[in-house]
N, C-alpha and C positions, 0 to 999 in steps of 0.2 A: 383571488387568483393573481397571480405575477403578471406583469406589464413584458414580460418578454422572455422568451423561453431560457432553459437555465443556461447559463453561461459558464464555461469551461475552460479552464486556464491549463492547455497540455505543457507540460514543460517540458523541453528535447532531450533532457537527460545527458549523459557522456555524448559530446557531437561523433566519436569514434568510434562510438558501441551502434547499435541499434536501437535506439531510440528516435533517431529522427526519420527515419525508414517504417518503423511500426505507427508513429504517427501517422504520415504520410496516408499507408498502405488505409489503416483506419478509417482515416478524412475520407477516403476514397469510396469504403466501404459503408458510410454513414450519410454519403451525399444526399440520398432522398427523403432523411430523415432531417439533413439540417433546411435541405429545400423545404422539408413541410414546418417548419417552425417547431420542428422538436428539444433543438437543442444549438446552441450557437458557441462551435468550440473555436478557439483561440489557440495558437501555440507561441508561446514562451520559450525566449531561444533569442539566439544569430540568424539573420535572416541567411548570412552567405552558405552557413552549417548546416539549413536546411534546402537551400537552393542545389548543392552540390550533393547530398541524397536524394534530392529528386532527380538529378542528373543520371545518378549511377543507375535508377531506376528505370530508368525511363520515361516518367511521367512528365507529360508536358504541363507544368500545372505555374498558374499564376500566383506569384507572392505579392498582398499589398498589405499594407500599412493602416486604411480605411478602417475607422471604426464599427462601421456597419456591420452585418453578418455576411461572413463569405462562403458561399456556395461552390463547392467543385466543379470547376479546377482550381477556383479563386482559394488562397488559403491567406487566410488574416494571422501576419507573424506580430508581436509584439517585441521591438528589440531589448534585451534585456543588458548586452554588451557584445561590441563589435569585436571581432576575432585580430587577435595581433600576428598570431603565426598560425600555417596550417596546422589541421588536425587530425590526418588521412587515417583511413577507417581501418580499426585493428588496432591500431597503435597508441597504446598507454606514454599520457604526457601530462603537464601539471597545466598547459592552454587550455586542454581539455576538462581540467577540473576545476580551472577558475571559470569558462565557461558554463557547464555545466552549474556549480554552483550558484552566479549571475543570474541564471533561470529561474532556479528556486527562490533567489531572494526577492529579483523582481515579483513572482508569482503571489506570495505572502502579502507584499505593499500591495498588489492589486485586489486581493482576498481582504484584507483587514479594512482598504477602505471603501469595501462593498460595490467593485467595478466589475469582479466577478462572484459566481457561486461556488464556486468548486475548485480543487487544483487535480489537475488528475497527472503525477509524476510516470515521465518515463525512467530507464537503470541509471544510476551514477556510480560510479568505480569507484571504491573507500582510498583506494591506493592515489589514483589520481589527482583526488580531492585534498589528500596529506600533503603532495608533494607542490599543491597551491598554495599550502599555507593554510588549509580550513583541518582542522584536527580535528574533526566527529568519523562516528563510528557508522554513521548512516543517516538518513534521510530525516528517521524519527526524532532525531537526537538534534538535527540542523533545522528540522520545525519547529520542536520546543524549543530553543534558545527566542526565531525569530520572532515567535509570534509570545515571547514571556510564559510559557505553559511551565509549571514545574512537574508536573504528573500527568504528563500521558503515555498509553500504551498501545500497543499496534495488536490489533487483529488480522488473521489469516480467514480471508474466505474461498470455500470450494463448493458449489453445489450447495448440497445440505449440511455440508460442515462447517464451523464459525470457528477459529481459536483464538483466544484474547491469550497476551501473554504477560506476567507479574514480572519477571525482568527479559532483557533479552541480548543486545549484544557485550556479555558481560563475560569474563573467562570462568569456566563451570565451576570452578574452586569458592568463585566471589558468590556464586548464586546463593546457598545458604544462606549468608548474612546481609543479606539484601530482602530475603520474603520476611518480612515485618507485618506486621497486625496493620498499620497505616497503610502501607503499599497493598494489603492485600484492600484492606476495606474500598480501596481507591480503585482497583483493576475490578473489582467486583460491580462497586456501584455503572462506573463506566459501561460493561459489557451490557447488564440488566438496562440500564438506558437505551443504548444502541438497540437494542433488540425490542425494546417497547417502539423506540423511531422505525423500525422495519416493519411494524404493524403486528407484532406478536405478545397476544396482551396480557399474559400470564409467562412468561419466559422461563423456562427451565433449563436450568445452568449445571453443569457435573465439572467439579473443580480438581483436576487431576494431585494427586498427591507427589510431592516430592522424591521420596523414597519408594525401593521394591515392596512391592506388597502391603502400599502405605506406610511401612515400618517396619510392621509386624507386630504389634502392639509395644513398640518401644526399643525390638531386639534390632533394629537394622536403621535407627535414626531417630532424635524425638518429633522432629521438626513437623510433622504432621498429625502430630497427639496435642502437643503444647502450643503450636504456633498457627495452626492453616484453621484445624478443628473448631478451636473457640471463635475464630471469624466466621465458618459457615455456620454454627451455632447461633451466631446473633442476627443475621441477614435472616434465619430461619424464624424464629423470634418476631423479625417484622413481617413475615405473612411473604418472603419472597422462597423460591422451589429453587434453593441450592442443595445438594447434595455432593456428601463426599467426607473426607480423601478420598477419590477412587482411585484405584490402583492404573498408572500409567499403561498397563500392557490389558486393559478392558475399557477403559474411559472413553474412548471411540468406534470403538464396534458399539460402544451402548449408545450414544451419541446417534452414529450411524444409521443403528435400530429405531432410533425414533424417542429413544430415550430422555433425551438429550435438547434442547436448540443452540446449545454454544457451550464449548471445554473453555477452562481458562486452564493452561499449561503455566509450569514455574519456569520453564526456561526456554531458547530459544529453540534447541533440535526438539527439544520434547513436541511441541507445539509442528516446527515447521515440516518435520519427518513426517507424520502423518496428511498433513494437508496436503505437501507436494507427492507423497506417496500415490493419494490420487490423482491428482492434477496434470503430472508427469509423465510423459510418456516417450520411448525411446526407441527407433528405428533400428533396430538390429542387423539388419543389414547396411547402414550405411552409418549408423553410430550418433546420428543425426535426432537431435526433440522434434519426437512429430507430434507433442502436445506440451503445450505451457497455460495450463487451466488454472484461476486464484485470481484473488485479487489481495491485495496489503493496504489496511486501514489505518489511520493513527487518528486515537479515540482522545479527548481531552482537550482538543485543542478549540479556538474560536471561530477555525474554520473547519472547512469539509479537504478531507482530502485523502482519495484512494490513488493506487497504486499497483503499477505490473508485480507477478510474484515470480521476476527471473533479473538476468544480471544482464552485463551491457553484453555478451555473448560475443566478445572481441574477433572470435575465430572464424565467425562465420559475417560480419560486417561488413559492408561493402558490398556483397555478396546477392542480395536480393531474396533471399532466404528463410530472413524472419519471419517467424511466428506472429497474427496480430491476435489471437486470441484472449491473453491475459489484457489487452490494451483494452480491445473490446468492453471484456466483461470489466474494467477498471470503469470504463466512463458509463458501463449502465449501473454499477455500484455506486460512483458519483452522483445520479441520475437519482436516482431512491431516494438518498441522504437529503437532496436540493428537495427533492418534494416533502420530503417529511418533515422537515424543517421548514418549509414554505402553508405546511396545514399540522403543525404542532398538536399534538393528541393528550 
């Protein structure tokens, strides 16, 4: 058993977006569980960034510094870098993406030198992040650099659905010459692990097919005859329950059914359309998500580290209005990983 319950490194994501507000709201909502020694989260960040969403909130809540575990209202900020200009909520800036940035990388040096377990990312803005000077495409992309990963991949979780993804933020033109026998063998092995770490000891995997109709036996692409095929062929071979090409417009009703414990999708919408298809939900009368369900995993790396599955929601920041559910269920995804990894199977 662990000498102290798992430790979680939140990071505040875009100080402009909603991130440091679904923290917050979180912490809030977790108080009794970190009073009972469940879980000892941290957030990564500018302390002033998260001082001034507690403000707009109303929360009377303390910020220290103290390494100890802090209890609500107490909230233990780790500074990650000090804010040079405002950041005011809604408002896309490059402050806000060098900050944000700052968080992640301090989170990583904390993760690598085993001070925490976990990182559990709030939204960062691609846009804001560019105009700092950091030119990734995302989150998954500025982990593998920090922490040296050359192959990892992100997974989308909902409920009972998992999707691991073989590329993702790539332009759909580039996807074809990116699904390689190498990359797949690597999103494959990845997924089949995760899913032994989740306590499922036989995993069954449905590897969605690239093409309509997986091709059609050649008439509509080869790439899933010649390229996908002979990979789930050999994963087969060693005694693991891949099946497939399945055809993209059944691959997760069958999943769904019970078919299934994880799709690996070839590209991003393939994968993320269906997950947040559940996950997703939208207020019709007022235009407003009254549901952000999911969590965003990124597999391969040395550490653990889940993830909201929504953006920094600029429109509504400030505002008091965020959604904490995807936050939620990030840090009990978090939570799993720390234990299974802490009793290795």
């Amino acid at each position: 058993m662990s000498e102290h319950p798992p430790r979680l490194g939140l990071t505040m994501g875009d100080p402009a977006g909603i991130g440091p507000e679904i923290i917050l709201k979180s912490l809030e909502l977790l108080r009794e569980r970190v009073a009972a020694g469940e879980l000892a989260p941290v957030v990564v960040g500018t302390a002033s960034c998260i001082a001034d969403a507690a403000r707009y909130l109303g929360l009377q809540v303390e910020l220290t510094a103290e390494p100890a575990p802090a209890v609500w209202p107490k909230v233990r900020v780790i500074e990650a870098a000090a804010a040079a200009a405002p950041t005011p909520p809604g408002k896309l800036s490059a402050e806000g993406g060098r900050l944000a940035f700052a968080a992640i990388e301090r989170a990583v040096q904390l993760a690598m030198a085993g001070e925490i377990d976990a990182i559990v990312t709030a939204p960062i803005n691609k846009e804001a992040l560019n105009a700092a000077g950091y030119a990734y495409a995302g989150h998954t992309e500025i982990l593998a650099e920090l922490t040296g990963s050359k192959d990892s991949c992100m997974l989308l979780a909902h409920d009972r659905l998992m999707v691991s993804h073989v590329t993702t933020h790539v332009a759909l033109a580039e996807v074809p010459r990116r699904i390689t026998p190498e990359r797949l063998r690597r999103v494959f092995e990845l997924t089949h692990r995760a899913l032994l770490d989740l306590g499922i000891a036989r995993p069954r995997i449905g590897v969605c097919a690239l093409n309509p109709h997986a091709g059609e036996g050649g008439l509509f692409g080869r790439e899933d005859v010649d390229v996908i095929l002979p990979v789930i062929e050999e994963f087969r071979a060693r005694g693991m329950a891949f099946e497939g090409p399945v055809p993209g417009d059944t691959v997760f009703v069958k999943a769904l059914g019970g078919q299934f414990d994880a799709v690996v999708a070839m590209f991003h919408d393939q994968g993320h359309v269906a997950v947040k298809t559940l996950g997703f939900a939208m207020d019709p009368a007022t235009g407003r998500m009254s549901a952000l369900s999911g969590v965003n995993v990124t597999l391969g790396l040395p550490i653990i580290r889940t993830s909201v599955d929504h953006g920094t929601a600029f429109d509504i920041a400030g505002k008091g209005l965020a959604n904490t559910q995807s936050m939620i269920e990030a840090i009990e995804f978090a939570l799993r990983l720390v234990t299974a990894r802490s009793h290795p199977k």
